[in-house]
C-alpha positions in Angstrom: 90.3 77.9 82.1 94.1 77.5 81.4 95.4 78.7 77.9 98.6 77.0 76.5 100.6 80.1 74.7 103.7 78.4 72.6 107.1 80.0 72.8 109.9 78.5 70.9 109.5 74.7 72.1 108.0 75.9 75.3 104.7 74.9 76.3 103.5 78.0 78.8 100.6 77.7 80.9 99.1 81.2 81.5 96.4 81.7 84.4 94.6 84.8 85.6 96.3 85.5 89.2 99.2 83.1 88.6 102.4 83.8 86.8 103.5 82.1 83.4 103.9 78.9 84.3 105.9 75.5 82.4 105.9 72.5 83.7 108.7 70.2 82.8 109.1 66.2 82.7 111.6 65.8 86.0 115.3 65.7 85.3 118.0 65.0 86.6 120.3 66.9 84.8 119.3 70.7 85.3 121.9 72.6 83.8 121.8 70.5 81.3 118.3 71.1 80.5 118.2 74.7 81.3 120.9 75.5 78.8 119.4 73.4 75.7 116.3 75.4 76.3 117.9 78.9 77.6 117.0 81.0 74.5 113.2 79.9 74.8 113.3 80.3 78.2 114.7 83.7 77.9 112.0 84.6 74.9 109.2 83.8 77.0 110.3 85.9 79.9 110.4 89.0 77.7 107.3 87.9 76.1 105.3 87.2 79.5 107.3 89.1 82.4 107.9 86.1 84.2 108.3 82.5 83.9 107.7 79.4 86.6 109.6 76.6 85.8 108.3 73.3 88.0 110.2 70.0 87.4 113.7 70.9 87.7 113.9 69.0 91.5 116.7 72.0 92.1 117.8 70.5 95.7 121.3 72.3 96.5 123.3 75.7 95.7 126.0 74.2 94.2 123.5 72.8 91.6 121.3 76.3 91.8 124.5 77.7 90.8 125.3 75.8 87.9 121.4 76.5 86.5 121.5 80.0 87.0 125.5 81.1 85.7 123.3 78.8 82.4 120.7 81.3 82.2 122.8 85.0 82.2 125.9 86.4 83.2 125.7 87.2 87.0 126.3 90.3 88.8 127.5 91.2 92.5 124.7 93.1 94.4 125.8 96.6 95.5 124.0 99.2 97.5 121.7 96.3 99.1 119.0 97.7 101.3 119.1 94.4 103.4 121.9 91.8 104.5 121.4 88.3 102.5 123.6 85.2 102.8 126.4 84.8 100.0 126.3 81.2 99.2 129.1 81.7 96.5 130.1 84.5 94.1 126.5 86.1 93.1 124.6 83.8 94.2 122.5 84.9 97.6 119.6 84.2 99.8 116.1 85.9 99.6 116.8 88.8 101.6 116.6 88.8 105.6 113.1 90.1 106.1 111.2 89.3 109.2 108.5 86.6 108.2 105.7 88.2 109.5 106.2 91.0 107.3 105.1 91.3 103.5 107.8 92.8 101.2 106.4 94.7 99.3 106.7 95.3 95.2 109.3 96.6 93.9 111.8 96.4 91.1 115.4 94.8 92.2 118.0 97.9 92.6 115.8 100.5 90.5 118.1 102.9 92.5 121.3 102.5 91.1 122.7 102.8 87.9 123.3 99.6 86.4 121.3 97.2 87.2 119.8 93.5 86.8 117.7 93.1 83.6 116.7 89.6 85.0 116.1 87.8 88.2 116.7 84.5 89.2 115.1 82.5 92.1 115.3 79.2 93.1 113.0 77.4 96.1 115.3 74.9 97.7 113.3 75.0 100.7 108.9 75.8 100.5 107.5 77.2 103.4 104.7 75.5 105.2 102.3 78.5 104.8 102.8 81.6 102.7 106.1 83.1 101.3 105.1 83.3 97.3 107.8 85.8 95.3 104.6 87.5 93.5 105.0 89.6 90.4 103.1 92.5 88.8 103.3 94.0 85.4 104.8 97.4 85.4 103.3 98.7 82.2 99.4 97.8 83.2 100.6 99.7 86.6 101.0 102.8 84.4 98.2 102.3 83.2 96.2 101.9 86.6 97.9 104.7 88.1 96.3 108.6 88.7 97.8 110.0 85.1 98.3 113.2 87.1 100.7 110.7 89.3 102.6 109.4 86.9 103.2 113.0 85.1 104.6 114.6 88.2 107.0 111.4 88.8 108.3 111.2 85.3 108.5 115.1 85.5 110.5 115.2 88.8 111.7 111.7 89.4 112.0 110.2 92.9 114.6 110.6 95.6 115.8 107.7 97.8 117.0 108.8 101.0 119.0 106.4 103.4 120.9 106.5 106.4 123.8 104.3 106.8 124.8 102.7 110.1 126.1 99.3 111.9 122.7 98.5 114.1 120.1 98.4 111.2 119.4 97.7 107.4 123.2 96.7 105.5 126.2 98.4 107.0 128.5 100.8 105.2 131.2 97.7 104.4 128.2 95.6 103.1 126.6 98.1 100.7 129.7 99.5 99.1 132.1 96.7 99.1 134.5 98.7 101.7 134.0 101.0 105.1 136.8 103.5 104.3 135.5 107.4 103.6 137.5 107.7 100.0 136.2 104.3 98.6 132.6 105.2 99.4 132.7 108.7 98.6 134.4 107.7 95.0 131.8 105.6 94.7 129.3 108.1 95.4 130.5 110.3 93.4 130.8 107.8 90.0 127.0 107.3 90.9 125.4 110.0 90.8 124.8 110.0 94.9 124.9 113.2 97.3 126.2 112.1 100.4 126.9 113.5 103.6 128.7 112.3 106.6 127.2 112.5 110.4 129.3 113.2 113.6 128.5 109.6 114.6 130.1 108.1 111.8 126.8 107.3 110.0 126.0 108.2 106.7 123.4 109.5 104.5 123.2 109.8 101.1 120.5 111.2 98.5 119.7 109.8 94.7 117.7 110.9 92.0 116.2 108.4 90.0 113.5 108.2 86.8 110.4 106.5 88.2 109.7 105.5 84.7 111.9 104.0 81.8 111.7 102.5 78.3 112.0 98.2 78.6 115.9 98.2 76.7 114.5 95.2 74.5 111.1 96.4 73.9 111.0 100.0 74.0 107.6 99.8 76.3 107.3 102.3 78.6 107.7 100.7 82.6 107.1 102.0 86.2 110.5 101.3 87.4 110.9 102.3 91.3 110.6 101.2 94.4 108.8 104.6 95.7 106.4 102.6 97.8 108.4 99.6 98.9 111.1 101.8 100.7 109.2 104.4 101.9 108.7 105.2 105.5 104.6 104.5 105.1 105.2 101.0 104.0 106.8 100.0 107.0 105.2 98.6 109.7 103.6 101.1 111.9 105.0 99.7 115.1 108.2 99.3 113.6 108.4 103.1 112.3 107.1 104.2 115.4 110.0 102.5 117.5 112.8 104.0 114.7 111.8 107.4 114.8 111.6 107.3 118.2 115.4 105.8 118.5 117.0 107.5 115.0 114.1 110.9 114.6 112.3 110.9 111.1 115.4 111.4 109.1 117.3 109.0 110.2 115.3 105.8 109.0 117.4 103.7 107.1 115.5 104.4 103.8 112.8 107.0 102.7 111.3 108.0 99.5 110.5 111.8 98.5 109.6 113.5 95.4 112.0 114.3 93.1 112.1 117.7 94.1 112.3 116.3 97.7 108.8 117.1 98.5 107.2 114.2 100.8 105.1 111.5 99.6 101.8 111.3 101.4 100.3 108.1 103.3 98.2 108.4 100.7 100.2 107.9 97.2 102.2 105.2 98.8 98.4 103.5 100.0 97.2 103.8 96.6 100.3 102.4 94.5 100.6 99.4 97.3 96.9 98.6 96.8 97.1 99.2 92.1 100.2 96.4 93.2 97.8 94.1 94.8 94.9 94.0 92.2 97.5 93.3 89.6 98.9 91.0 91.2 100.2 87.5 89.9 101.3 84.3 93.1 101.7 80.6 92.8 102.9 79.0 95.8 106.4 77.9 95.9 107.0 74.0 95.7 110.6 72.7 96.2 112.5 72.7 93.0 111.1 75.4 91.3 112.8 77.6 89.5 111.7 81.7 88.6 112.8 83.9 86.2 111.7 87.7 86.2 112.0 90.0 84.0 113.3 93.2 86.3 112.3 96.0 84.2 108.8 94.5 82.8 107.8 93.5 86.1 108.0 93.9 89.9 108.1 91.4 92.6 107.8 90.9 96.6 107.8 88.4 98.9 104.9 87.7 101.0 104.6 86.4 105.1 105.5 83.1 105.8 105.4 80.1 108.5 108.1 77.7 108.8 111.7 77.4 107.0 111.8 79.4 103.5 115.2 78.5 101.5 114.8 80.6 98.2 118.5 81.2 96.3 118.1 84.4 94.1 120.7 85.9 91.2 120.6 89.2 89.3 121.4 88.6 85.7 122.5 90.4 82.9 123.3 94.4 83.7 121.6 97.0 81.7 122.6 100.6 82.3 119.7 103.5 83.6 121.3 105.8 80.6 119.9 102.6 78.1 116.7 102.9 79.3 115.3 106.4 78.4 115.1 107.7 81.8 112.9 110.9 81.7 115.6 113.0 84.1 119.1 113.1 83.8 121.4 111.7 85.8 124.9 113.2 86.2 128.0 110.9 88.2 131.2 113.3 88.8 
């Protein structure tokens, strides 16, 4: 049975298998809504994770826009993994992910140095069949996972390798915010990133990250990674097969290793994919709705879908790695 949990003047519906939930009387004012009732809206994600708002009737970007700039200050994506569609300054598209494919959990750019504290989404457009942006909670994952595990990641970390290029995953340009070799290696270099450049042109570049930090408002301990969702295991097996046959197994466009750049088994990536999936929280989207998640508390993915999917997403209110107790240190030159 549904239990109502009060935050502020919010009325929250919480479900087993469902995330947070409010339901709101429709309006037709959004922004106007959204800001009267930001600071409970912002309490109750740090409270639960994640909130579902239903009610809003969010129909357009330029609206989207307005309801999200409301919510926290925005920031420009950098070092995406995937091209998205910019429909105005930091405001995007759901990534472009094949629909037949499940993206996996994972925590919004755990790899870089500053990043989104909150995310916003916004379902303009719900698929026929699928496509749910599910969420898990990153501190009952620590406390599902092998204890042996987790020592050995907060001991050593966990390295992202990728391999830059123009034919797949986001190009140099895209990623960095320029193509030239003295803008992207100064940018390397301010982030902590080992790069290397290949006689093609490509490039490849190694960071070392914590795989587990201290929530900056709550001081609770949080897997924060995405070790499984961009490692070579998690993709699928026909899909690996053809890149390593065209780019060999170190040029994927993104691996995870060890922190000591030892290589994460079938196995560990199996077993943290499937601790995901029994914790677990989906509600189907329904245009209009509007999602707020909280990036460090919780993960989230997007699962297959049949027929058009328009989700909007922001990333909200930077918070800085060094702010969040990472167990290794990270040094930029």
């Amino acid at each position: 049975m549904p239990t109502s949990s009060p935050t502020s003047r919010l009325n929250v519906d919480i479900q087993r298998g469902k995330p947070p939930m409010l339901q709101v009387d429709a309006t037709d004012d959004a922004a106007r809504w959204v800001a009267e009732h930001r600071d409970a809206l912002r309490a109750a994600v740090v409270q639960h994770g994640a909130l579902l708002v239903r009610g809003l009737k969010l129909h357009d970007a330029a609206g989207t826009e307005s309801v999200f700039r409301r919510l926290g200050s925005l920031m420009t994506e950098k070092e995406a993994f995937a091209a998205r569609r910019s429909y105005s300054h930091s405001v995007y598209s759901s990534s472009k992910w094949p629909p037949n494919q499940q993206m996996c959990m994972h925590h919004e750019l755990s790899y870089v140095l500053e990043f989104p504290s909150v995310m916003l989404f916004a379902c303009l457009i719900a698929p026929t069949d699928g496509g749910a942006t599910p969420v898990a909670d990153s501190r009952t994952l620590l406390r599902a996972l092998p204890t042996g595990l987790i020592e050995r990641f907060e001991r050593e970390g966990w390295l992202l390798v990728r391999n830059y290029n123009n034919e797949i995953g986001a190009p140099i340009a895209e990623a960095f915010g320029a193509d030239d070799r003295r803008t992207v290696e100064s940018y390397c270099r301010a982030n902590a990133i080992t790069f290397e450049w290949q006689r093609d042109g490509a490039l490849r570049t190694w960071q070392r990250r914590s795989a587990v930090v201290r929530h900056p408002r709550t001081g609770q301990r949080c897997w924060f990674n995405q070790i499984a969702f961009l490692n070579e295991w998690t993709i699928d097996p026909e899909v690996r097969e053809y890149l390593v046959e065209i780019y060999g197994e170190d040029g994927l466009p993104f691996n995870t290793r060890f922190g000591n750049g030892d290589a994460i088994g079938a196995d560990v990536v199996q077993l943290i994919n499937e601790v995901y999936e029994a914790n677990t929280a989906r509600e189907q989207w329904q245009s209009g709705d509007l999602m707020l998640v909280d990036n460090v508390s919780n993960a989230h993915g997007r699962e297959r879908f049949e027929g058009p999917r328009e989700v909007l997403v922001a990333m909200a209110d930077a918070v800085h790695l060094a702010d969040c107790s990472p167990t290794i240190e990270v040094t930029a030159s």
